[in-house]
GUPA-108289 format. One line per 3 residues: their letters; for each residue z negated, x, y negated of N, C-alpha, C. Coordinates in Angstrom, 2 decimals, decimal comma. Atoms other than C-alpha are relative to their C-alpha. Last residue first. Layout:
% GUPA-108289
a> Z/X/Y/Z/X/Y/Z/X/Y  ... $
% end
This chain:
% GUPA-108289
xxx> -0,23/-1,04/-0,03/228,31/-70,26/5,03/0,49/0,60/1,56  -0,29/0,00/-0,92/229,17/-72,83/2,71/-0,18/1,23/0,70  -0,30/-1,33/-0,37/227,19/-72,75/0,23/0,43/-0,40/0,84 $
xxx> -0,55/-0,58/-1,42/227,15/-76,37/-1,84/0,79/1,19/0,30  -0,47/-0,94/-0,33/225,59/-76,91/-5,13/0,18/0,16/1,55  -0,52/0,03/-1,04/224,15/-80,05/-6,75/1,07/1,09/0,36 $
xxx> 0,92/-1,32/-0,98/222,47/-79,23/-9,91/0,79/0,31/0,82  -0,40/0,01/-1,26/224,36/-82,62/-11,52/-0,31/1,57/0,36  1,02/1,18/-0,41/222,98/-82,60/-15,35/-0,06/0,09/1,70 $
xxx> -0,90/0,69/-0,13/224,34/-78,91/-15,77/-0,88/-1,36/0,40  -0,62/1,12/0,74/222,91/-76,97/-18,13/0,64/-1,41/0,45  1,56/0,71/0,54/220,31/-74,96/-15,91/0,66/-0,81/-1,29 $
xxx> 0,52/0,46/-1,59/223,86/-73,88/-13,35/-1,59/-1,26/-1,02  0,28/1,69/-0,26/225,68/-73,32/-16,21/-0,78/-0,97/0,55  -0,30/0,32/1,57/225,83/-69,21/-16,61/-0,86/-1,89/-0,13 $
xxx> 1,40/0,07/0,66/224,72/-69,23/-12,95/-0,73/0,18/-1,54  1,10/0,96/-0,34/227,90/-70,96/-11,86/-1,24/0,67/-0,46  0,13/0,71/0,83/230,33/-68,56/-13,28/-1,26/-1,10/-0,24 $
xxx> 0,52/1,32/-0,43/230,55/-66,27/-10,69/-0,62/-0,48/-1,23  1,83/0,21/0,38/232,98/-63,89/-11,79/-0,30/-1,11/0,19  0,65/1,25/-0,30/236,73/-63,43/-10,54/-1,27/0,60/-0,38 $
xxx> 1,73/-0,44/0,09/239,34/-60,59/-10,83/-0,35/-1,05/-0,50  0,90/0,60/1,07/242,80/-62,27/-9,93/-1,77/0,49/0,09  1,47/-0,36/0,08/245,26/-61,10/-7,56/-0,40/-0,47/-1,64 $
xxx> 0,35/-0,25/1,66/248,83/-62,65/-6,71/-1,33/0,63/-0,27  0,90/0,23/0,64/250,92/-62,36/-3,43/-0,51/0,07/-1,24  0,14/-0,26/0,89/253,63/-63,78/-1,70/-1,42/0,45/-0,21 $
xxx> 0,07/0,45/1,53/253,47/-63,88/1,88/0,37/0,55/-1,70  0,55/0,82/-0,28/254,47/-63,05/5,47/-0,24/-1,01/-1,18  -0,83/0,72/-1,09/256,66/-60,25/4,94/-0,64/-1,53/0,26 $
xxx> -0,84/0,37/0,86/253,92/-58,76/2,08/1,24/-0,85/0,66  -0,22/1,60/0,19/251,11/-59,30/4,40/1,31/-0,66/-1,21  -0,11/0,91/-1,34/250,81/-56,07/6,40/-0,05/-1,17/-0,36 $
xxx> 0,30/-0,39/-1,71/250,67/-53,18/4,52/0,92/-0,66/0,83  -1,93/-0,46/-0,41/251,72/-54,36/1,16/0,09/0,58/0,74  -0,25/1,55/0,62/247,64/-56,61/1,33/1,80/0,68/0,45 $
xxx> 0,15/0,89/-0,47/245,93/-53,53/2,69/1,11/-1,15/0,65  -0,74/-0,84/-1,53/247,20/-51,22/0,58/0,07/-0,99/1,20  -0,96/0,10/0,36/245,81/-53,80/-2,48/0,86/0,56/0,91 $
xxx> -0,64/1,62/-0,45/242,85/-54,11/-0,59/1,33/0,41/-0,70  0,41/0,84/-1,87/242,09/-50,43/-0,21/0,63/-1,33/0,29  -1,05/0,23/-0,29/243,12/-49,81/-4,03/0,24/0,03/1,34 $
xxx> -1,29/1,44/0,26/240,53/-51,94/-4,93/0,76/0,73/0,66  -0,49/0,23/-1,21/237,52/-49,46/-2,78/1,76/-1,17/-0,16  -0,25/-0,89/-0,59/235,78/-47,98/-5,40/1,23/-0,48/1,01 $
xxx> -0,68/-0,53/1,07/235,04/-50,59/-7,20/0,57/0,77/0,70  0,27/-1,33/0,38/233,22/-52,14/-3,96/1,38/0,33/-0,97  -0,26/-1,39/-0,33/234,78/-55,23/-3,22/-0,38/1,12/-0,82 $
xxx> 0,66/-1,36/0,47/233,87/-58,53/-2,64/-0,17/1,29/0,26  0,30/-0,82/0,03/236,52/-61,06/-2,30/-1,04/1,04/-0,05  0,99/-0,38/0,80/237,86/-64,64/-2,76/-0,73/1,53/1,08 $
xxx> 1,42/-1,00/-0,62/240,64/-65,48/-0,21/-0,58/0,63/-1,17  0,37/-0,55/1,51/242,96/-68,59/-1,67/-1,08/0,97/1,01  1,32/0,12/-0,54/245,73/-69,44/1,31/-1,11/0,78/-1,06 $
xxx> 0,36/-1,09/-1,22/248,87/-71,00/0,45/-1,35/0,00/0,20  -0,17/-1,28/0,68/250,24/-73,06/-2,28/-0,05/1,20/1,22  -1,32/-0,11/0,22/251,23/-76,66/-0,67/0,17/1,42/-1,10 $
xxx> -1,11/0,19/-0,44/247,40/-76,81/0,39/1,41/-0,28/-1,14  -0,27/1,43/1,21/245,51/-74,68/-0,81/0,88/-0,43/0,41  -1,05/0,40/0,31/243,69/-73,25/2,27/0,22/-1,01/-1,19 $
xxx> -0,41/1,66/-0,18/240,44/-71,83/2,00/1,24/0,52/-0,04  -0,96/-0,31/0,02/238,61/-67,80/2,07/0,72/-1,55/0,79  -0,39/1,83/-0,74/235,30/-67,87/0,93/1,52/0,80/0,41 $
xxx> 0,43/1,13/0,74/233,48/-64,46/-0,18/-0,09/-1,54/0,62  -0,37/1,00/0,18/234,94/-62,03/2,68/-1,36/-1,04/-0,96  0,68/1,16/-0,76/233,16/-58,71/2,50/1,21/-1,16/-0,52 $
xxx> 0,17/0,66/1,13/234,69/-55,10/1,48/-0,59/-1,39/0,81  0,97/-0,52/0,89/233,08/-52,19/3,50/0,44/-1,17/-1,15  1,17/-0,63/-0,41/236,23/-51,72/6,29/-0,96/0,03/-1,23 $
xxx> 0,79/-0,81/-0,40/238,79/-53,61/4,67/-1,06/0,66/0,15  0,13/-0,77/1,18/239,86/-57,10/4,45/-0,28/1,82/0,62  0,67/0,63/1,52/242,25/-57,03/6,00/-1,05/-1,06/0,44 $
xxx> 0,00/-0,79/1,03/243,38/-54,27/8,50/-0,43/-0,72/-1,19  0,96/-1,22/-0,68/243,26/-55,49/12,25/-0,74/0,62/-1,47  0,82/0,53/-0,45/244,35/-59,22/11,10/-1,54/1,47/0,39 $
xxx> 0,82/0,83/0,73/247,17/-58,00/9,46/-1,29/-0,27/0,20  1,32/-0,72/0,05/248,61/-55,32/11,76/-1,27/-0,63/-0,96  0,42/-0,85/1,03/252,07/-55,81/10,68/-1,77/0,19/0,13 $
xxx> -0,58/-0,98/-0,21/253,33/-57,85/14,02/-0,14/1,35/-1,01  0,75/-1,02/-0,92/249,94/-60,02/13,75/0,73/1,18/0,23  1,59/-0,09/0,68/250,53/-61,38/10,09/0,27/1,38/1,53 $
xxx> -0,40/-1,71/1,14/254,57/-61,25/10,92/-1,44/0,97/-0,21  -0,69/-1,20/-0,74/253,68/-63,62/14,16/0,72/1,16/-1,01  1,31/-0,25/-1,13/251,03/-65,85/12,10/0,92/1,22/0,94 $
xxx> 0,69/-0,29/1,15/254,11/-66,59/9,59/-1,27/1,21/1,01  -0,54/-0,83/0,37/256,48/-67,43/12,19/-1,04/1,34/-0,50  -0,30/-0,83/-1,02/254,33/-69,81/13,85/0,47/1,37/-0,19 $
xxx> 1,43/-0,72/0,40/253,39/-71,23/10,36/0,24/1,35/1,48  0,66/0,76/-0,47/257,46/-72,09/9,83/-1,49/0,90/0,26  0,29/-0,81/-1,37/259,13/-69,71/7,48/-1,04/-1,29/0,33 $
xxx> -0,32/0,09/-0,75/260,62/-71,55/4,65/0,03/0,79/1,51  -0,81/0,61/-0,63/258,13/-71,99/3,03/1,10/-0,33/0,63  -1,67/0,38/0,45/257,03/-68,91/2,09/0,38/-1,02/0,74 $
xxx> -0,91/0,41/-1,13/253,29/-69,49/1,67/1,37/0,04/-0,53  -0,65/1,11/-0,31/251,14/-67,64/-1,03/1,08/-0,25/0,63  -0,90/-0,24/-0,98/248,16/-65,45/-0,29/1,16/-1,17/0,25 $
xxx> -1,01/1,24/-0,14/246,40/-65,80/-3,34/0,93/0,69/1,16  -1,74/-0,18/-0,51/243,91/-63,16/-3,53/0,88/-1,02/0,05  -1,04/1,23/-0,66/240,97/-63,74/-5,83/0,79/0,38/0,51 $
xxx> -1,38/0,48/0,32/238,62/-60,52/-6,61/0,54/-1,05/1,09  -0,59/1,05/-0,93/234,91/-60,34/-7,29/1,23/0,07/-0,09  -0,73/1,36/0,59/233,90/-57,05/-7,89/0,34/-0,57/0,58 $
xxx> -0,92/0,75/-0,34/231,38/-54,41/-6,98/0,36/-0,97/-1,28  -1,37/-1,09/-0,27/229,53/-51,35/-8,19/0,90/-0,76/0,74  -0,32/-0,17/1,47/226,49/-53,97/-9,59/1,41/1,14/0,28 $
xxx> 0,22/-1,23/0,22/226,00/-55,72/-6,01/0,78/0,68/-1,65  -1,02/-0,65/-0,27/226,04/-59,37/-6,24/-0,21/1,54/-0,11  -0,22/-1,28/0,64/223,83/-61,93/-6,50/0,94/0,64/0,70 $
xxx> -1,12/-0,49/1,49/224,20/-65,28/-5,81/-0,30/1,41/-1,08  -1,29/0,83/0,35/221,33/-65,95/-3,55/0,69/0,02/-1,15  -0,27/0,45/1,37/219,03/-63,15/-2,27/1,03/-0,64/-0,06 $
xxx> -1,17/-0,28/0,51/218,00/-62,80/1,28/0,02/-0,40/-1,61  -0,82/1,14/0,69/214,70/-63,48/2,37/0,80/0,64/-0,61  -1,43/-0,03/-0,73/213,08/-60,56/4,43/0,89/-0,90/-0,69 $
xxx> -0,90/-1,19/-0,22/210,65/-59,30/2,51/0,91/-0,08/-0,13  -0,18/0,19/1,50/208,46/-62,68/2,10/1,10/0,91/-0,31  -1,04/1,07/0,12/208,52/-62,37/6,01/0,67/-0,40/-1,30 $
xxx> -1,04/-0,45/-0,59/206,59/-59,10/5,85/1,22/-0,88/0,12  -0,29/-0,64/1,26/203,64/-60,65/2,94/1,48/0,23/1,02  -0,54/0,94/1,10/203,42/-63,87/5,64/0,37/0,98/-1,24 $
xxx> -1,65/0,47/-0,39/202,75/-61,15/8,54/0,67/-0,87/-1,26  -0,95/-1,30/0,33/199,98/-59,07/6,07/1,19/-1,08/0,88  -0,05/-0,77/1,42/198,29/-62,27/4,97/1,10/0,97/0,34 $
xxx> -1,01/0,93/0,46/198,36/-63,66/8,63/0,31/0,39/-1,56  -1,04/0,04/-0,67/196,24/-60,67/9,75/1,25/-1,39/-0,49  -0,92/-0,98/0,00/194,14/-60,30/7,41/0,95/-0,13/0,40 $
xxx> -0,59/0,31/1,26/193,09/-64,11/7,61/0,94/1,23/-0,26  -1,24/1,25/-0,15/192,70/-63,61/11,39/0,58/0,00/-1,28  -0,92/-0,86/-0,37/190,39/-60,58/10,46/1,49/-0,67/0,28 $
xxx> -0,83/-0,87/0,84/188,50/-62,31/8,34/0,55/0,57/0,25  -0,91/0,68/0,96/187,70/-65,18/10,64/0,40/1,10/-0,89  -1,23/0,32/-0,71/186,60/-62,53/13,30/0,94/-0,84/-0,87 $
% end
């Protein structure tokens, strides 16, 4: 009976081992890209938020199959949304983006790599925060 208990926790503890996600990888037919979504000041945010929703913004970015990274406010630039998108799929965001956010904002793009695991076993300070 004890060896069957042991079986038995052996095979659940191999099924859980499974399941753990991987950290900081990335799929090899994607890229990271930066958006800069930057503020026209002189449109108040109210404004801004009523061009987003009158162009369909909200329904249409990102699209279907790409993932949100991070996506902060800078303040007195705009808003920085980091990316991952299937190769396949840039000129999706870029449609996207003169869809439904060109009235609202400026924008800029920037292909991005994660840098951190270059450094990560050089750096005296380790310390890493995911937000997720």
């Amino acid at each position: 009976m004890t060896k069957l208990f042991i079986f038995f926790i052996l095979i659940l503890t191999s099924f859980t081992s499974l399941a753990e996600p991987k950290v900081d990888s990335q799929p090899q037919d994607s890229i990271l890209l930066t958006v800069f979504l930057k503020h026209d000041q002189s449109k108040k945010l109210d404004e801004i938020q009523g061009i987003l929703t009158e162009q369909g913004f909200f329904e249409t970015f990102p699209p279907k199959g790409v993932s949100v990274v991070s996506w902060y406010v800078m303040m007195g630039i705009g808003q920085v949304v980091t990316l991952e998108v299937p190769a396949h799929q840039l000129n999706e965001v870029n449609l996207a983006i003169e869809k439904t956010a060109w009235k609202a904002f400026t924008t800029e793009f920037y292909p991005t790599y994660n840098l951190y695991p270059v450094y990560k076993d050089k750096l005296k300070n380790k310390a890493k925060v995911s937000y997720r």
